[in-house]
C-alpha positions in Angstrom: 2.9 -6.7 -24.3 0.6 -5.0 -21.6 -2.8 -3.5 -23.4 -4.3 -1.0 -21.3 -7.8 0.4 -21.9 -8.0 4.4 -22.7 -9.4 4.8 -19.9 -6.8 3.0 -18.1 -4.1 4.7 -19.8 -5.7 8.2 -19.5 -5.7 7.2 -15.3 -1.8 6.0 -15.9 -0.8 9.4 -17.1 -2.8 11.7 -14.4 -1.4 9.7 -11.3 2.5 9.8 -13.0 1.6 13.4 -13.4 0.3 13.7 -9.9 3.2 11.9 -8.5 6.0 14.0 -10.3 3.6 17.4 -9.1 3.6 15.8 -5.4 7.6 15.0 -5.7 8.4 18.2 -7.0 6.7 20.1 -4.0 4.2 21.9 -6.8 1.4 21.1 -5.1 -0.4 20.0 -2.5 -2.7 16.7 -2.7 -5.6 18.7 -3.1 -4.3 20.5 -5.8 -2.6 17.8 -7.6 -5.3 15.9 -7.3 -7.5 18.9 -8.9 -4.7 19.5 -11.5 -5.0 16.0 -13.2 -8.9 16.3 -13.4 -9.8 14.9 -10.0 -13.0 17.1 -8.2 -13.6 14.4 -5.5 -9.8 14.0 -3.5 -10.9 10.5 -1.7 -11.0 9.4 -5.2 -7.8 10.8 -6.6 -6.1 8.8 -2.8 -7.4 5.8 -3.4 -6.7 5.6 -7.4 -3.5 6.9 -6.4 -3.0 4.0 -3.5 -3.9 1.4 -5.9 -1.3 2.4 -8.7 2.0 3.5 -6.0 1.2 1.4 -3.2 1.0 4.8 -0.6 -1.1 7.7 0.0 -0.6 10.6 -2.0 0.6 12.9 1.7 3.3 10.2 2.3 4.7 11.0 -1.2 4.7 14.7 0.0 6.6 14.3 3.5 8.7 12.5 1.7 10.7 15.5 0.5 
C-alpha cells in the first residue's frame, strides 16, 4: 500500500490536473501551471519533470 503525505498527495492531484489541462490544449504551461496553484513556473517544470519524466512544453507539442 503506497502512503503519501498530504502534501504529497495535494502535489499528485495538481500535476495529473496540469497534465490533463496541458493534454487537452486548455492551457498553456504558464497557465496550467498558475491554474493548479503554481506562482513560480520553474517550480511547477521541475515538480512536473520529477512526477512524468518530461517537461511540461513537450507534453504540449505533443498534440
Amino acid at each position: 500500500m503506497l502512503r503519501f503525505t498530504v502534501f504529497e498527495y495535494l502535489r499528485e492531484v495538481r500535476l495529473n490536473r496540469a497534465m490533463a489541462m496541458l493534454r487537452n490544449q486548455e492551457a498553456n504551461v504558464t497557465e496550467a501551471a498558475a491554474s493548479v496553484g503554481y506562482s513560480n513556473a520553474s517550480a511547477f517544470a521541475e515538480q512536473f519533470c520529477k512526477r512524468f519524466g518530461m517537461k511540461p512544453s513537450t507534453v504540449k507539442k505533443l498534440r
